[in-house]
N, C-alpha and C positions, 0 to 999 in steps of 0.2 A: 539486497534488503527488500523489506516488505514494498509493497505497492500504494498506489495514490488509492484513498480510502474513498471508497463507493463503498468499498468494503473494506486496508491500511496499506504524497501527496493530495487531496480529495478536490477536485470541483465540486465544491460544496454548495449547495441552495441556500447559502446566505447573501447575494451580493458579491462573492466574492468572487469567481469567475474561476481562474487557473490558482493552483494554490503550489505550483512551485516554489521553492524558497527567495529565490528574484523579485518576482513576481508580489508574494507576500510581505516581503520585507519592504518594497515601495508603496504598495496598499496601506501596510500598516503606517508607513510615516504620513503619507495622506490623512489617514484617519485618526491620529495624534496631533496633527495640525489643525485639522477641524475641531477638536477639541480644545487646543489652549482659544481658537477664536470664541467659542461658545461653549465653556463649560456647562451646559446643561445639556448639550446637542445629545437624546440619551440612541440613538439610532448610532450617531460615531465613536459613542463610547462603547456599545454592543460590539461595532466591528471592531473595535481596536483589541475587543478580547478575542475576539471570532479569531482575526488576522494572528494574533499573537499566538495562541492555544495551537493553533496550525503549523504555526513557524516552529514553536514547540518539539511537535512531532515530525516536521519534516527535516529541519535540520539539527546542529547536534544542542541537543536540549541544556537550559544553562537554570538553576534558580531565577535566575534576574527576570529571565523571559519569563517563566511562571508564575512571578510575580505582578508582571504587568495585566498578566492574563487576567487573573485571580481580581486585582484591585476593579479593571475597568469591567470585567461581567459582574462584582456589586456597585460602582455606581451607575450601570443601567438598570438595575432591579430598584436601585433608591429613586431614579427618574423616572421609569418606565414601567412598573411593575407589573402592567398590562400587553405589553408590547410582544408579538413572537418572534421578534429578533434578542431582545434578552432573553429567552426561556431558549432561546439557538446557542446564543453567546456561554449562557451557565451550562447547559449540555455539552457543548464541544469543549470546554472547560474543565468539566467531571470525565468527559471519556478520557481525552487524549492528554490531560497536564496529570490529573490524579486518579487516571487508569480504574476508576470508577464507573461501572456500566451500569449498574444499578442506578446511581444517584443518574447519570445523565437521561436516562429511561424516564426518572420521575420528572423530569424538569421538561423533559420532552410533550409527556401525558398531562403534567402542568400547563404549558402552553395551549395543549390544545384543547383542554376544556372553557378555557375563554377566549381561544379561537377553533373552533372546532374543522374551518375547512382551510387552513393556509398549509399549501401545496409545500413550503420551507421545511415547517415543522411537521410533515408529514415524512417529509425524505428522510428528515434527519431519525423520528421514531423508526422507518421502517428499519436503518441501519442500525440501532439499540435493540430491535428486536431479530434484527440476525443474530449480533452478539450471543443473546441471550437463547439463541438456537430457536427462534420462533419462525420460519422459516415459510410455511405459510401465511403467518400473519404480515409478516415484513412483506411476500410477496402483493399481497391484497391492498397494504397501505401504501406501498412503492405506486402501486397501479394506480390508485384513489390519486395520490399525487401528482402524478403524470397526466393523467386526463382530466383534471382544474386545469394545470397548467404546462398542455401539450408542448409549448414550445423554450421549455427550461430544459435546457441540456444538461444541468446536473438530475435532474427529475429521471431523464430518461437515460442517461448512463448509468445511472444507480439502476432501474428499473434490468436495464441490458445485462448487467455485473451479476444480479442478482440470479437471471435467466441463466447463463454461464453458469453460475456455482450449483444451478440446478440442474443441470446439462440438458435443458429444453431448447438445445441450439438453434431451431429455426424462429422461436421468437424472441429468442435473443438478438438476433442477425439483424431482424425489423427494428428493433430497437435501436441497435449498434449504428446500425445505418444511418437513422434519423442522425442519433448524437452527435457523428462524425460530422453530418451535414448541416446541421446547426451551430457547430463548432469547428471548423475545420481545422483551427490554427493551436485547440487546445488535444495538447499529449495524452491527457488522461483516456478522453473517448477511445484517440486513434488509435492507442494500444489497448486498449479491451476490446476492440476491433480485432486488433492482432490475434489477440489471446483465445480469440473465439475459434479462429482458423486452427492456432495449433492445438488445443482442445480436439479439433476433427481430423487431428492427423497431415494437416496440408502445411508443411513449409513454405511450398512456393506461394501459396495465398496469402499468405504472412506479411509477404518478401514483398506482394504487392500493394497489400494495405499502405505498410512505410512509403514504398515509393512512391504512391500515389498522393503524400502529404504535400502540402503546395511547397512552392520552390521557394520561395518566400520566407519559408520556415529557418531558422538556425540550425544546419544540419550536424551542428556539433552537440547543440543542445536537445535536440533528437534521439541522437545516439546516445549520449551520456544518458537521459530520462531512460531510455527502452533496456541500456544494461544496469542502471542503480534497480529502477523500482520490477519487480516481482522476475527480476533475474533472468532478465530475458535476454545478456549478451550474446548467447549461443543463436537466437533468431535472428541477429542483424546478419548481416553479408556477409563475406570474406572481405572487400572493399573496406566495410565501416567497422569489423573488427580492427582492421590494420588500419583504423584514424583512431578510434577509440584509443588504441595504445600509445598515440600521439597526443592526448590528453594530458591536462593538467589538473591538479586541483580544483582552481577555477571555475571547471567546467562540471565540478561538484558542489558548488558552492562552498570551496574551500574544506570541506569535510575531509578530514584525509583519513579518515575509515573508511568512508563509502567510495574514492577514488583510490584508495587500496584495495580493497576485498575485488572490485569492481577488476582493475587490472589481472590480479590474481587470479579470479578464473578465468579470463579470458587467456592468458598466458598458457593456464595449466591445460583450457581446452584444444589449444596449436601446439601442443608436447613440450614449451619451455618452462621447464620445471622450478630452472634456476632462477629466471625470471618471476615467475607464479611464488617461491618463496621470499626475496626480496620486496616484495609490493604485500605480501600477506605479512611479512613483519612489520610493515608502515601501517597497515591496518590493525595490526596486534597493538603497537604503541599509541597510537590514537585513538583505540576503543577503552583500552586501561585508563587511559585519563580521564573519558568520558562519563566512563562508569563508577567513577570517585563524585561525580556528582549526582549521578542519576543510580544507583545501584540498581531500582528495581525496573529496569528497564529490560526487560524481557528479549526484545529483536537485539539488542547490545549485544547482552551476553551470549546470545546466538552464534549471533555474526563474528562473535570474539571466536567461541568451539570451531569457527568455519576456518577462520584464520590460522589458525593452530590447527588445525586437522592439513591443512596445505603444506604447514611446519612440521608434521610428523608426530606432533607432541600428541600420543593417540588417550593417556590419562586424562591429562590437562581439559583436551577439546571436547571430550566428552562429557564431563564435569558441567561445563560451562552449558555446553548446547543441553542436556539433561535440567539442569539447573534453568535457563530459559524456559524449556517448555514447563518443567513445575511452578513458575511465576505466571502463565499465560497458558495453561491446557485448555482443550477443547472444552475441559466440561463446565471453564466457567468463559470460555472468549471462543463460542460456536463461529467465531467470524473471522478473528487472525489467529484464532489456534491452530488450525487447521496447517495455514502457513510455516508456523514454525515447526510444527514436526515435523512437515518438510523438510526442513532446513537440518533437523536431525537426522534424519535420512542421508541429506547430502554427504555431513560428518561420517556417518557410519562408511556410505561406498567412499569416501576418502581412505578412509582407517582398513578396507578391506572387507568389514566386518557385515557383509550382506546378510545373513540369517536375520541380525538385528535390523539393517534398514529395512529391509522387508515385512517384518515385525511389525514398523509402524507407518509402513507404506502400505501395505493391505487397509486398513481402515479408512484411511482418506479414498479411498476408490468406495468408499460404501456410504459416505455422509456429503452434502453441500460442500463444494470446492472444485477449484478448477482443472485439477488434474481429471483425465480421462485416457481409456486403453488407447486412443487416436495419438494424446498428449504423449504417454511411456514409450511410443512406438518410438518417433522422430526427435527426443530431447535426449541428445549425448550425456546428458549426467547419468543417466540410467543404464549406459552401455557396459558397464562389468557386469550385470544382471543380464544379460544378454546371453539364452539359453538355457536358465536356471528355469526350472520348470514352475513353481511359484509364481516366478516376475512373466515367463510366457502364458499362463491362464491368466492373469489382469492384462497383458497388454494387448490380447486377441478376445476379451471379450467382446460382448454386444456392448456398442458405444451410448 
């Protein structure tokens, strides 16, 4: 499944710190309790959507939760109308509850005409104007952000993320660094950390970022985080693979899509097949349900094609992952489109059908994203491509 949103879980520049679904779901009863104490509080009603709209997209999305969203970023607009946590609240509300990247752009540009230098609402436009493929401008407003307020780890992971998808790796790296070090106990930096190193081709750098997270840390929730978001079970260990499958639900927040799928490749990446389809069918039955609520849920229906392509069912999966990226292409989501036609790609080398993945893996090597020839070299998904002369001029380019 997609990734913590610097760029799709996010350490967001609102207050909100790690935006795990744990995490979020405690935040949020916080700040629903601050509210029954003072209904006016419009700062706790701002975060109650912020938290909510989050929770939204990071776990499995319900009406009810959007609902809450929706209610408490208008009444911080009725209390607060001036405020750049309501114009945060209504934006993370329009991206992520009603997949609206326009409207949260305006609400973004909203805020910041009556505050024009708050470091929050500057993160959050730079990341709408990725969306919207503005790529130098998000990089210049990330920057502006960052330097008001050097010492905002979500400021400077956004800014690090942003460096990655541009493959300017050594001022990513300066970035990355801070982040980790200003946060040491938050997932999100530490794997975009990660992400930097296999970008340049180095596993074992990788291997060292994680083990260097303190010890202190939940090393189950470690692992679970590094294999749900941007599908990085293939860079954990052999060690933390063989705990990973020791997992439970739980350690998904209950999600049993994302602790299927999750199983499922890791099974199919150590050859049990048998295994890799039994856990893809608990992810097939838990995305079908999901997506009775949320139909246009674009990463769903993806992740649904991924399941089904592990199942063999090579019409089916294609349908579905085809069908996602036409809900969320590049040409209108320059920020997690990219992602899922990835994830199209992955369907195709399941199905066999390389010509096709190739098809639309060529183009991500040519626009903002995190893949790089360093990245195709060392990621086993890419191993049936291994020799086709195509996939060997992208993965021996200049990086």
């Amino acid at each position: 499944m997609s990734g913590p949103e610097w760029s799709p879980a996010e350490s967001i520049s609102s207050g909100m710190g790690t935006s795990d679904p744990p995490t979020l779901r405690q935040a949020l009863s916080y700040y629903q309790q601050a509210t029954t104490l003072d209904p006016t509080f419009a700062l706790a009603w701002a975060r109650v959507a912020t938290a909510a709209a989050l929770l939204y997209t990071n776990s499995v999305p319900t009406p009810a939760q959007a609902e809450v969203a929706r209610s408490a970023a208008e009444r911080a607009r009725t209390l607060a109308p001036n405020s750049p946590d309501t114009y945060i609240a209504l934006g993370i509300y329009a991206d992520f509850v009603l997949y609206n990247a326009k409207e949260a752009l305006t609400a973004y540009e909203t805020g910041l005409r009556i505050n024009p230098a708050n470091p929050q609402l500057l993160s959050r436009l730079a990341s709408a104007q990725e969306t919207a493929g503005r790529w130098t401008d998000a990089l210049a407003t990330i920057s502006r952000a960052e330097a008001l307020d050097p010492r905002s780890e979500s400021s400077v992971v956004r800014l690090g993320g942003t460096l990655l998808y541009l493959r300017q790796y050594p001022k990513a790296k300066e970035a990355l660094d801070r982040s980790v070090a200003l946060s040491p106990t938050n997932l999100s930096p530490l794997e975009t950390r990660a992400m930097l190193d296999l970008a340049r081709g180095d596993l074992a750098a990788a291997h060292a970022v994680i083990a260097g997270a303190p010890k202190s840390m939940n090393q189950d929730a470690l692992i679970a985080y590094f294999a749900e978001y941007w599908d990085l079970y293939w860079a954990l260990t052999d060690a933390q693979q063989a705990r990973l499958l020791q997992l439970t639900p739980a350690s998904f927040d209950d999600d049993r899509s994302a602790w299927g799928i999750v199983l499922a490749e890791t099974y199919w990446l150590r050859g049990d097949t048998v295994h890799a389809r039994v856990y893809a069918d608990s992810a097939r039955i838990a995305l079908e349900q999901q997506l009775k609520a949320t139909p246009q849920d674009a990463q769903r229906h993806i992740v649904l094609g991924l399941a089904l392509a592990y199942l063999g069912r090579s019409a089916d999966a294609i349908r579905e992952g085809e069908h996602g990226v036409a809900l969320a292409p590049i040409s209108r989501d320059a920020q997690t489109g990219p992602y899922n036609q990835h994830q199209l790609v992955r369907i195709y080398l399941l199905l066999g059908q390389n010509d096709k993945a190739l098809d639309n893996l060529e183009p991500l090597l040519r626009i903002p994203y995190y893949l790089s020839p360093g990245w195709l070299r060392i990621d086993p998904t890419f191993a049936p491509l291994k020799g086709n002369p195509r996939f060997e001029r992208l993965a021996n380019a200049t990086s």
